[in-house]
BAZASE-754597 format. One line per 3 residues: number of its first residue (from 1); for each residue x, y, z of C-alpha. Coordinates in steps of 0.02 Angstrom, whole numbers, plus 50000, padded with zeros to 5 digits. Each point is the difference from the previous one (the first is absolute). Layout:
N
NUM> X/Y/Z  ...
***
This chain:
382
1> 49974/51982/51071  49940/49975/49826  49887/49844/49961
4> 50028/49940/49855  49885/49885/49884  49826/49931/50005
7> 49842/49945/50139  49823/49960/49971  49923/50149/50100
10> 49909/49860/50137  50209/49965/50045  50037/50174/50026
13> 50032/49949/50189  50134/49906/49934  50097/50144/49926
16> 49975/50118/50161  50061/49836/50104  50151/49976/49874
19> 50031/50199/49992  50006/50000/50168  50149/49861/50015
22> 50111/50136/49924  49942/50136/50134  50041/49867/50162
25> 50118/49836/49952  50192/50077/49924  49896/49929/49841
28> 50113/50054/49846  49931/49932/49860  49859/49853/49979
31> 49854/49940/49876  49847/49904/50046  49868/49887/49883
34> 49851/49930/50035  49855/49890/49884  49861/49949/50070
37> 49897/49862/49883  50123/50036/49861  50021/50174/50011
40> 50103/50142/50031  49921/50089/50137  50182/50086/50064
43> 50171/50029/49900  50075/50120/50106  50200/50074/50022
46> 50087/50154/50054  50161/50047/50093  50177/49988/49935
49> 50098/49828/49936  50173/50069/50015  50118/50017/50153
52> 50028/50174/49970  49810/50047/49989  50023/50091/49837
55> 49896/49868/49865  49840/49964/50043  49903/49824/50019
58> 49923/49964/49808  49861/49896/49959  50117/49860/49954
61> 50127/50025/50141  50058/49822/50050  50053/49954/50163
64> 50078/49834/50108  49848/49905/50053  50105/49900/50104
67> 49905/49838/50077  49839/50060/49891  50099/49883/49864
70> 49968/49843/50094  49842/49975/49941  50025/50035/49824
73> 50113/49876/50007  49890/49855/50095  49860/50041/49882
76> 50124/49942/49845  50060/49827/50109  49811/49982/50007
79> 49956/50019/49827  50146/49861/49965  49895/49884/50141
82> 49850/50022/49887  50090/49969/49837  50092/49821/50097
85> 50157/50078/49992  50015/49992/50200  49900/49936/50122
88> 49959/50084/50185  50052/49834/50107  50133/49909/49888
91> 50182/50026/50061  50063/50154/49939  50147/49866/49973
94> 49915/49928/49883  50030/50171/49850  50150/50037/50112
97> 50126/49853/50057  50138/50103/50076  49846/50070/50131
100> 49988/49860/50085  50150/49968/50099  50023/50064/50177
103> 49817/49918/50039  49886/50086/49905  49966/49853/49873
106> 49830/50003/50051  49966/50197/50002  49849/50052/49877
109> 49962/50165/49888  49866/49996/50118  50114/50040/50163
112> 50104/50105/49879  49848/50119/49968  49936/49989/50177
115> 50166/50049/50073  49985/49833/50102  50165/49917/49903
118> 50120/50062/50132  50120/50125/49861  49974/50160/50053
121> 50197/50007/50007  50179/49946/49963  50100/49971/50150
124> 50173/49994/49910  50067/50184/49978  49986/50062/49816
127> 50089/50141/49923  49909/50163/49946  50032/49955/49824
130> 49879/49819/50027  49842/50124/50013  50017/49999/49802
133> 50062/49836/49936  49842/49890/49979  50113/49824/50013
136> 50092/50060/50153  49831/50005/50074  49899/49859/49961
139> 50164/49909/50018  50007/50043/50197  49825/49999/50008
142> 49992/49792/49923  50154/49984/50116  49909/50064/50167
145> 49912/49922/50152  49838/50013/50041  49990/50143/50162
148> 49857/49861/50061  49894/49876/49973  49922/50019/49799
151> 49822/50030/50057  50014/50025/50177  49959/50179/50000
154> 50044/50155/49893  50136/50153/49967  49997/50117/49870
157> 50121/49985/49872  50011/50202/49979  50131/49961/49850
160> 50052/49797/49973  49823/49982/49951  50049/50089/49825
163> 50169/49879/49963  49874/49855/50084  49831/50046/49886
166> 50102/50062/49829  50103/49833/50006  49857/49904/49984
169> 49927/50103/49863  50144/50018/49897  50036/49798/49996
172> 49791/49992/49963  49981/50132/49887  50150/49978/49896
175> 50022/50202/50016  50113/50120/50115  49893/50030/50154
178> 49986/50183/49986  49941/49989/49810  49873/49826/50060
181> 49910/50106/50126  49980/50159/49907  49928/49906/49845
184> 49885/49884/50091  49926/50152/50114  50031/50166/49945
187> 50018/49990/49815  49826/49919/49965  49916/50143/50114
190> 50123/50157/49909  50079/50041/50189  50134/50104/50006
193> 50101/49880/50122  50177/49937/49974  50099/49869/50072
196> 50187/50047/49973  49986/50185/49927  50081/50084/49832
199> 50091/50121/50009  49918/50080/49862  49868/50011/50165
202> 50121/50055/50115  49919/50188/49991  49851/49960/50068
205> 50040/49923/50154  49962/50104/50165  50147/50004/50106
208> 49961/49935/50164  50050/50085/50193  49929/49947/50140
211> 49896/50092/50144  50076/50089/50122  49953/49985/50178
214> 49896/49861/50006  50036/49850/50088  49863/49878/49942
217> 49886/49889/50108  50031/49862/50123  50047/49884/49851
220> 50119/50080/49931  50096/50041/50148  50020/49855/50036
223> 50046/49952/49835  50142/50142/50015  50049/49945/50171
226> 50037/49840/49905  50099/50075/49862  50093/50083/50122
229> 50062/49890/50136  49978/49834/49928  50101/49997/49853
232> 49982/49809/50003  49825/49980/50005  49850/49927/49862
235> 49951/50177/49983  50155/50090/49995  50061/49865/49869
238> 49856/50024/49904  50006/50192/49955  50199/50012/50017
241> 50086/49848/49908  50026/50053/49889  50049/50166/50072
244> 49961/50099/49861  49798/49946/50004  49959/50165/50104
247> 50090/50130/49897  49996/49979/49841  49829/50046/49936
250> 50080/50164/49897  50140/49906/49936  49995/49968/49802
253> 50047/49838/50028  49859/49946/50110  49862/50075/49870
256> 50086/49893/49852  50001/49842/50108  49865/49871/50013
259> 49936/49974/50174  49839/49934/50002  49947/50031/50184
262> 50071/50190/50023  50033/50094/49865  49862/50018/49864
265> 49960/50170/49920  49836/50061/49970  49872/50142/50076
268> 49850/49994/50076  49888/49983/49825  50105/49842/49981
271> 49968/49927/50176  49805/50058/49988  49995/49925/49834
274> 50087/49833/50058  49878/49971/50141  49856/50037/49874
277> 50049/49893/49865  49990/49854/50159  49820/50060/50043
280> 49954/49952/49816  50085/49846/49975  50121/50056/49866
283> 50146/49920/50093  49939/49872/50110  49824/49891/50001
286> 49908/50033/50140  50029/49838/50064  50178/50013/50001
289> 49984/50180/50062  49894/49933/50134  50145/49901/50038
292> 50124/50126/50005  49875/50114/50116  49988/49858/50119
295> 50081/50011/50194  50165/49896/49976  50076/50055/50144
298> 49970/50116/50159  50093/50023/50169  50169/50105/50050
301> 50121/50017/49849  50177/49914/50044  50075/50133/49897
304> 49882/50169/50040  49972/49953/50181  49829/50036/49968
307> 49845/49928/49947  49982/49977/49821  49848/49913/49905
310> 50049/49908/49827  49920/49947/49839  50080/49930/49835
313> 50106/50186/49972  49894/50092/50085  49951/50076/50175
316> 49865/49985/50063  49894/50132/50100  50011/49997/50190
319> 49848/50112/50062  50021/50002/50180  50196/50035/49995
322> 50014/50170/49953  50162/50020/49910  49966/49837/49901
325> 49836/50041/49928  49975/50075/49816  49871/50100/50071
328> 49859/49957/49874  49902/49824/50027  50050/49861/50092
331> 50039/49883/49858  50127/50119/49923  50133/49924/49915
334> 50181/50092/49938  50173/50034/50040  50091/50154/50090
337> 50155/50067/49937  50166/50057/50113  49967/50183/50034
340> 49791/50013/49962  50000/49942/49833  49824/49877/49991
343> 49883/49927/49902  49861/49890/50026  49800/49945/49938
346> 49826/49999/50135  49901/49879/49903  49862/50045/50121
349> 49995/50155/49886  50067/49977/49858  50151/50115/50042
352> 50173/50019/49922  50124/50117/50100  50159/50032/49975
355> 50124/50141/50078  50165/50041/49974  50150/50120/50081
358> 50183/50034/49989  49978/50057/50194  50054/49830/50068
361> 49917/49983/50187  50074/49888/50129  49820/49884/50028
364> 50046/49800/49990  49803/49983/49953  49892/50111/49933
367> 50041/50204/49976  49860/50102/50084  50005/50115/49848
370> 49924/49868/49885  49888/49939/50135  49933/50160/50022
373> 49941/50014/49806  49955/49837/49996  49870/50046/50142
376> 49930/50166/49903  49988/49872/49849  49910/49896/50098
379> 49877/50147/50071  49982/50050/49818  49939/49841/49926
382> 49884/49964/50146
***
């Protein structure tokens, strides 16, 4: 397999490791960045981007970051806390009326961000067509009950976090969601990252397949046992209703849409880049970043029947579990993407990593891919 691009020679571990992805993981095509203290130590790609294996994986090859969008997205609703545009503990009522019926009146941007708000689905049956009609959504999202108690523990809200989070910011902001986020975070730092595509862009997308073979861990069996047999279920509802949430990722319509938890565009410069431009306060203070990096919330996930560890956005690192660990320091912060997708910042070294495939795996967590150049990286800085 060719290697494409560029590594400081002390990272050259880093290139074997990612070389030899290609050689023993179905890995078809895939790009990975790191900076440590500001700079590019990594910018690495190779493999193919199309289904039929015929154009290979450019430099600028874009692909679905999935959930890695969530915290692009809570880093804007926190720039709008520091400007007094929204506050982390007022009602979310309060910019939102139609939100609080149903009891959840009293429900925070705090508990949104957290995943502790109790939306992690709609348990009225949508159409496939809802997926892309922004008012459908937040309509039957304001209209919804609480799954539990506002506070009393936490779920992931794999996709209502995006209609839940981009709501808020478009009534703050004044702007579409999509257009809010990408000006307030990847515009000022010159990120290739895009929140409801062009189709002027449309030819640089890496069509995604999925691996072969490979059932996953624990998690995400159960997880699939889930989808499977309990059709009625929090986590069933969650990633099927609507039913078209699972497989739709190629679809034009899906890259054109605006969904601020799932389906960003970007690579793995732009992820790196993001996660840098947080180590050197160009998008939050450190107080407020501080904030956002703090435990909100740990325990088993009502929606990924497994344990889960929240900030503001953001996951946080879970050393002793190993397929919830970034495998850097312990006071990692990021966000995995469906599939392997991640990106995420060690402060403890000054470290911005991001990685990026259209060779979707089947891990709920963390993909052992990225954890295992995360852990090079790691031997490499020292």
């Amino acid at each position: 397999m060719q290697i494409q691009g560029y590594f400081d020679l002390r990272f050259e571990a880093v290139r074997e490791a990612f070389s030899d992805l290609f050689a023993q993981t179905q890995q078809r095509g895939a790009a990975v960045c790191v900076k440590v203290g500001g700079e590019t130590v990594v910018d690495l790609w190779a493999g193919v981007a199309d289904n039929a294996g015929e154009q290979a994986w450019q430099s600028d090859t874009l692909v679905n970051l999935f959930s890695c969008t969530k915290t692009f997205t809570a880093v804007a609703a926190l720039q709008l806390v520091a400007e007094g545009k929204l506050q982390l503990d007022d009602p979310v009522a309060r910019v939102w009326p139609e939100f609080g019926a149903n009891g959840k009146q009293g429900i925070t941007l705090r508990q949104l961000l957290s995943h502790q708000a109790g939306l992690p689905a709609v348990r009225q049956p949508l159409p496939p067509e809802a997926l892309y009609d922004w008012d459908t959504m937040t309509a039957a999202l304001a209209a919804e009950t609480p799954w539990w108690t506002p506070g009393d523990g936490h779920g992931y809200a794999a996709i209502t976090y995006g209609w839940l989070l981009g709501e808020l910011i478009r009534r703050a902001d004044g702007r579409e969601p999509g257009e809010a986020i990408v000006a307030r975070t990847a515009r000022p730092l010159n990120l290739d990252f895009h929140i409801g595509l062009a189709d002027s862009e449309f030819d640089r997308v890496g069509y995604l397949t999925r691996q072969k073979n490979n059932l996953g861990d624990a998690a995400a069996q159960r997880v699939l046992k889930a989808l499977m047999s309990e059709p009625q279920s929090l986590t069933a509802r969650a990633f099927t209703n609507p039913p078209s949430i699972m497989n739709s990722a190629n679809k034009p319509e899906w890259r054109r849409m605006t969904q601020p938890a799932a389906n960003g565009h970007g690579n793995a410069r732009s992820l790196a880049g993001f996660y840098d431009g947080l180590l050197r306060g160009e998008l939050l203070d450190h107080a407020l970043l501080d904030e956002m990096t703090r435990e909100h919330c740990i325990g088993e996930d009502r929606t990924l029947l497994t344990r889960t560890r929240f900030g503001l956005g953001c996951w946080l690192d879970q050393p002793d579990v190993k397929n919830a660990t970034f495998g850097m320091g312990p006071g990692a912060f990021g966000h995995p993407g469906a599939g392997g997708c991640i990106g995420f910042a060690d402060p403890q070294r000054d470290v911005a990593f991001g990685y990026v495939t259209n060779t979707l795996g089947p891990y709920v967590l963390m993909d052992p891919r990225a954890q295992a150049l995360a852990r090079v990286v790691k031997a490499c800085v020292g």
